[in-house]
C-alpha positions, -999 to +999 in steps of 0.1 A: +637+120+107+631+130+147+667+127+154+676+149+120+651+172+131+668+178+165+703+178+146+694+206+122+675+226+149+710+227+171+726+241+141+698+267+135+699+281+175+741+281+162+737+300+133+713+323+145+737+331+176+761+343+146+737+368+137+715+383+169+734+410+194+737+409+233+703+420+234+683+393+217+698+363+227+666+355+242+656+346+210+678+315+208+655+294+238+625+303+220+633+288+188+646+258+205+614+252+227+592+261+192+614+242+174+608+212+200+575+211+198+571+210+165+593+178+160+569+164+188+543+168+168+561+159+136+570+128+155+538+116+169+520+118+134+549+106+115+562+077+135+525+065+152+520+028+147+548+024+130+568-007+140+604-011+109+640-022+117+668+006+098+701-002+087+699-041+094+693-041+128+709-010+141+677+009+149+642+002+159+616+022+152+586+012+171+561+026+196+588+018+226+611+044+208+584+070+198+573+068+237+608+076+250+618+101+211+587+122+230+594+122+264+631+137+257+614+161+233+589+174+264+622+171+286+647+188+262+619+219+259+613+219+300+650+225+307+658+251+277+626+269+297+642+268+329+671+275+319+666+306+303+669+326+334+693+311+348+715+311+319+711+356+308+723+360+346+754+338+353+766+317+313+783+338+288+778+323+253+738+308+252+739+298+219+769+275+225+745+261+252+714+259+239+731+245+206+750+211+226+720+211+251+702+200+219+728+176+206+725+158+235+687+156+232+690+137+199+716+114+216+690+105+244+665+095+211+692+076+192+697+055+227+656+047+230+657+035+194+689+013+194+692-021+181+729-029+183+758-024+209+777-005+189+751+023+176+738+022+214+775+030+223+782+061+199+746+076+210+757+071+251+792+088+237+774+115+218+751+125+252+786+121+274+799+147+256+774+170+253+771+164+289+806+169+301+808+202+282+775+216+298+789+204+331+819+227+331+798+250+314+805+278+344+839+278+330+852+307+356+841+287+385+866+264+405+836+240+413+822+235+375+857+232+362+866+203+392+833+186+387+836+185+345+874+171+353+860+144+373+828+136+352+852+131+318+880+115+339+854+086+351+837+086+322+864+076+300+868+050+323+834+040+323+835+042+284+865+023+287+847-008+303+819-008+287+838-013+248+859-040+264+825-058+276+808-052+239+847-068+226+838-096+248+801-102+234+810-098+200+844-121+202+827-151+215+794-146+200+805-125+165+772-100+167+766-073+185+726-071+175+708-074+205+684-101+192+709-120+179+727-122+211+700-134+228+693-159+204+733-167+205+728-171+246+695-193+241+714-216+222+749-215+241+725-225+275+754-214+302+774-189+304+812-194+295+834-171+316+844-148+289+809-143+281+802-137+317+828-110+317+816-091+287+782-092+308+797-077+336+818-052+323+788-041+300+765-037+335+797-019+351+800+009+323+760+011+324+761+016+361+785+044+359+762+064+331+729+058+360+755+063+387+744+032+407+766+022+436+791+014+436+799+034+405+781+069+421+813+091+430+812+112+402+776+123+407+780+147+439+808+170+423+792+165+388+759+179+402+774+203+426+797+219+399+775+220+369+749+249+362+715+243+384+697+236+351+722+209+342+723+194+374+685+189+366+689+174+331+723+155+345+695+137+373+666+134+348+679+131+311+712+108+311+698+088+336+661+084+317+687+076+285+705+047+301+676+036+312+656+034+279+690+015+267+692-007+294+655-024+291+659-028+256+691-041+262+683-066+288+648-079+278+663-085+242+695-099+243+707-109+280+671-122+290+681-161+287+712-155+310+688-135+337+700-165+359+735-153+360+732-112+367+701-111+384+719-112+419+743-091+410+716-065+397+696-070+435+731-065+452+734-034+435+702-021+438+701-027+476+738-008+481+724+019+461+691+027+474+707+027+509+742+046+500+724+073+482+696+082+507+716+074+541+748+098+525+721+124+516+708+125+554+741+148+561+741+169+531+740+206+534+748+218+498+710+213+482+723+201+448+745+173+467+717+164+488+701+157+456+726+143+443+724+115+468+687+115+460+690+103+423+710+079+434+687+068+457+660+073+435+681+050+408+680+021+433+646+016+430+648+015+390+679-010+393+658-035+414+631-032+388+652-039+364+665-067+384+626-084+387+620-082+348+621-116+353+613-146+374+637-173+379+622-202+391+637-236+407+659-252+376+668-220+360+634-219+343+629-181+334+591-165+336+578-135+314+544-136+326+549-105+350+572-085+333+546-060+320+539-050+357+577-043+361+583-025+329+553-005+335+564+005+368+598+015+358+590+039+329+558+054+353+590+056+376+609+076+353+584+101+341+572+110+376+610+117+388+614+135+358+585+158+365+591+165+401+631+171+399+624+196+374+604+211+394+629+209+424+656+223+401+637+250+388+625+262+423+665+257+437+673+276+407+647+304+410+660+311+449+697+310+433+693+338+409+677+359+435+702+348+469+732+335+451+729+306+475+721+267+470+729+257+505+703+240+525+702+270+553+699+292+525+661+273+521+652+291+558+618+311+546+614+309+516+577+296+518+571+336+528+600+351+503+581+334+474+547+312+482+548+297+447+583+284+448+580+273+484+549+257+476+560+238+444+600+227+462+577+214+493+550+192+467+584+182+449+600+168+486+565+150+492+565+133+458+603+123+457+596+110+492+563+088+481+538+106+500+501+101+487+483+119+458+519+130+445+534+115+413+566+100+433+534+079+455+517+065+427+553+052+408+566+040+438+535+022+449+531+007+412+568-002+411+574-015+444+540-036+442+554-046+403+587-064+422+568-077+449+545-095+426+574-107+410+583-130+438+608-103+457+583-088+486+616-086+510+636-065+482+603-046+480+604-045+515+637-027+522+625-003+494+603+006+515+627+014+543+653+027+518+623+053+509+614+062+546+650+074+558+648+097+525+615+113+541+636+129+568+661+150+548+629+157+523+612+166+554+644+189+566+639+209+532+605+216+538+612+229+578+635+252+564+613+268+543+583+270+565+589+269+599+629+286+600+635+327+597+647+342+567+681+365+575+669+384+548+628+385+549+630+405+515+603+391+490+622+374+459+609+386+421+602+353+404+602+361+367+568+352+350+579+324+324+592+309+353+559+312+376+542+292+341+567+269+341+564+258+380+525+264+375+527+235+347+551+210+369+530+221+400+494+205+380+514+178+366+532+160+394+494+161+413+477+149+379+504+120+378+497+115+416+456+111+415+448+105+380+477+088+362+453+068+335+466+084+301+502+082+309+496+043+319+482+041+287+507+053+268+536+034+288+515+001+283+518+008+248+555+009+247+554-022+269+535-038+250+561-034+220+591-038+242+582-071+256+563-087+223+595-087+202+600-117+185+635-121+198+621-122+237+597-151+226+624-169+210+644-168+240+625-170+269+611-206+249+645-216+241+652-218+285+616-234+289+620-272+295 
């Protein structure tokens, strides 16, 4: 019902884009943010406790689902809101946007609640598409137009590599149900080579949608190109998808096999939490330099990913920490979510009123516009991991989560990986503060906007100091993930 919900509001914003003049297309982000909260609502009451299996396998509905089904309802409603300005001054045609923006929202729900490779693949197509639209949304600009060209082109391959690893899964193992793969590799006990393939392929195509080294390159142009409030739901939504995807994925059905990819996940985690923050040190285009910051960023998910499990001496595989990993990953999520919305909205705030998204274009804007300054600056602290931020308290959970887990040293050069990012953060924040504007006039900030970085301003320090009823509600989803009955079957099948 969420995800019909969603669907039917998209038409509605549509239809009544049919019907309103020039003058009252602010209407349309209003019904979609109303509209947004009410499923939210609707889907808290309706879907609370409940824990069913649709279609034979195809979707789960279950706490871990409602828990990611809300936060890309609060995320869906955050970037209609910031992107309302944004869109009356430089986009032609806001119902069109608002309309796929949406689509895509009940793609990212569909992805949370998927129970079966195929159904988890139509939902990552449904977002991609969405997503490559919105992209090249600016559709008179040589940038958005060479960055969509470059997002579909790798995409498709991406795509591409992905179906042939699902082919691979379901030819040697003839389901594509995620617990009855992993009850299929239980049994099997190694992997055969064509199995091993399908594994890989499936992490490749998965890799491109995060954009985890070494399968980043479209990210930069993507993010440069697109509109600044899709550059924010392109680093926050698609990646926040996959990731939902990706733990189901992995505790469910490849868990038995952790033996065989969890190197290849540390490898990757360690290329791209270095790549991404070292490249972003030279950056002077602010959406590339964040660019290179959500890939950095996505390192530190793909390591926890990689510590889900233990592998001990014999391939012996150990659930008993897992909670502290999952937990740290989602807490992960929903504090980068926070504070690169809050980034985005502030970047595009000084846009609208400069025309400019370089990183000189930042010099004095603490004195052009307190509030924006103020909120970008808390936003570079808490990406960086500074205490009492939201970015500090994930990264100190997650990092602590994998280092339990028996990888201090990967932990370890987290750690490093985390402290070159805190000099180009660092740089952002001297630009504002300490450099002279060339133009000291004051910039209007529009008040919806002022709420909006009000709201992200209170939240990313409530996340930083007092992150309790969030850590509840991710323990729940946990809790549900990691209880399945398919993860006990497997991780007893490799016990000796």
């Amino acid at each position: 019902m969420p995800e019909f919900l969603v669907t039917g509001l998209a038409f509605l914003v549509l239809t009544l884009d049919l019907f309103t003049g020039r003058e009252r297309k602010s209407l349309l982000p209003a019904v979609a943010v109303v509209g947004l909260i009410a499923i939210l609502a609707f889907s808290l009451f309706y879907l609370w406790d409940t824990d069913e299996v649709l279609y034979g396998g195809l979707l789960r509905i279950d706490g871990y689902a409602l828990f990611f089904k809300a936060f890309f309802l609060v995320l869906g409603g955050f970037v209609v809101l910031i992107s309302h300005d944004y869109v009356k001054r430089n986009l032609e045609y806001p119902g069109e946007f608002y309309g796929i923006l949406l689509f895509t929202v009940a793609a990212m729900m569909l992805m949370a609640a998927s129970g079966e490779l195929l159904t988890a693949y139509i939902s990552l197509e449904l977002l991609s598409f969405g997503l490559y639209v919105l992209v090249a949304y600016d559709r008179y600009k040589a940038k958005s137009n060479e960055g969509g060209a470059k997002y579909i082109l790798l995409g498709a391959f991406s795509s591409a590599l992905l179906l042939y690893g699902i082919s691979q899964i379901y030819g040697l193992l003839g389901t594509t149900r995620f617990d009855e793969i992993g009850a299929a590799l239980a049994s099997a006990g190694d992997l055969s080579p064509g199995l091993m393939l399908g594994v890989v392929l499936i992490i490749a195509g998965l890799g491109f949608k995060i954009a985890a080294v070494p399968f980043h390159m479209w990210a930069p142009d993507a993010y440069e190109g697109a509109p600044i409030p899709i550059t924010a739901y392109l680093a926050v939504g698609s990646k926040a998808a996959a990731i939902a995807l990706i733990l189901r994925l992995f505790t469910e059905a490849f868990l038995p096999v952790a033996g065989d990819w969890q190197l290849l996940l540390i490898i990757m985690a360690v290329a791209t939490m270095f790549v991404g923050n070292l490249v972003a040190l030279v950056q002077t285009n602010m959406k590339r330099l964040l660019a290179y910051s959500s890939v950095g960023q996505v390192g530190y998910l793909v390591m926890g990913i990689a510590a889900i499990v233990v592998v001990k001496d014999g391939g012996v595989i150990s659930i008993e920490l897992s909670h502290l990993v999952t937990n740290g990953i989602m807490l992960h999520l929903v504090a980068y979510a926070i504070t690169n919305l809050a980034a985005f909205l502030c970047l595009a705030a000084i846009y609208n009123a400069t025309g400019r998204e370089d990183v000189a274009g930042m010099a004095g804007i603490a004195r052009r516009a307190p509030l924006v300054g103020l909120v970008m600056a808390v936003s570079m602290f808490s990406l960086a991991g500074l205490p009492i931020f939201a970015g500090f308290a994930s990264k100190f959970y997650l990092f602590n989560a994998v280092a339990a887990s028996g990888m201090l040293w990967l932990a370890g050069l987290a750690a490093v990986a985390s402290l070159i990012s805190l000099y180009y953060y660092l740089m952002i924040v001297r630009q504002m503060y300490v450099e002279t504007p060339e133009d000291p006039t004051p910039i209007f900030v529009p008040k919806m906007t002022t709420i909006v970085l009000a709201v992200l301003l209170v939240s990313i320090v409530l996340v930083g100091i007092y992150p309790a009823p969030l850590m509840e509600a991710i323990q729940h989803a946990s809790d549900v993930l990691l209880r399945s009955n398919s993860l006990a079957q497997n991780a007893a099948a490799v016990l000796p």
